[in-house]
C-alpha positions, 0 to 999 in steps of 0.5 A, a space after each residue: 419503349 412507351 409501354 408504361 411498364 404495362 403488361 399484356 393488351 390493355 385492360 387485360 386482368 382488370 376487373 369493372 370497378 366497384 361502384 362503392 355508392 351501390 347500397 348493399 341489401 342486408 339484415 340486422 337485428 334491432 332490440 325494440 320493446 325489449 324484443 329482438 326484431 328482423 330490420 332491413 338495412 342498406 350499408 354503404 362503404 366498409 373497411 371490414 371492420 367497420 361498416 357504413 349503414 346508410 338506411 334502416 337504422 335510426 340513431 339510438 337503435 341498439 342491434 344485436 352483434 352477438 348472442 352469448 347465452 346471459 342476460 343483458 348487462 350480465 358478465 359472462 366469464 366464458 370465453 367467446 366462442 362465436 365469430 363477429 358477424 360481418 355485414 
């Protein structure tokens, strides 16, 4: 009677909250000058799928997601054979 339908002492099982406005520290690839370049950036809140880049990338930068073997532009008739990099 009064328990809430909770289960065991209080707080038990539950982990610290996420703190989702803790920037997280990663590493993308950026084409500049026609090169691929090591850029730092700091992502904020994701779904998985998509990501939240908060610092380190301007708009209109082009970051490699996938290195398949052809040239830009070039179609590639082969399968996909590599997994999408989460970050």
């Amino acid at each position: 009677a009064g328990s809430g339908g909770r289960r065991g002492p209080r707080g038990a099982g539950s982990a610290a909250p996420a703190q989702p406005d803790a920037p997280e520290a990663k590493t993308v690839w950026v084409m500049r000058g026609g090169a691929p370049q090591r850029v730092d950036i700091h992502t904020g809140l994701t779904d998985g799928t998509v990501t939240e880049v908060v610092d380190g990338l301007s708009e209109g930068d082009q970051v490699v997601v996938d290195v398949d073997g052809t040239t830009a532009g070039a179609a590639s008739s082969a399968p996909r054979t590599s997994m999408p990099r989460m970050f």
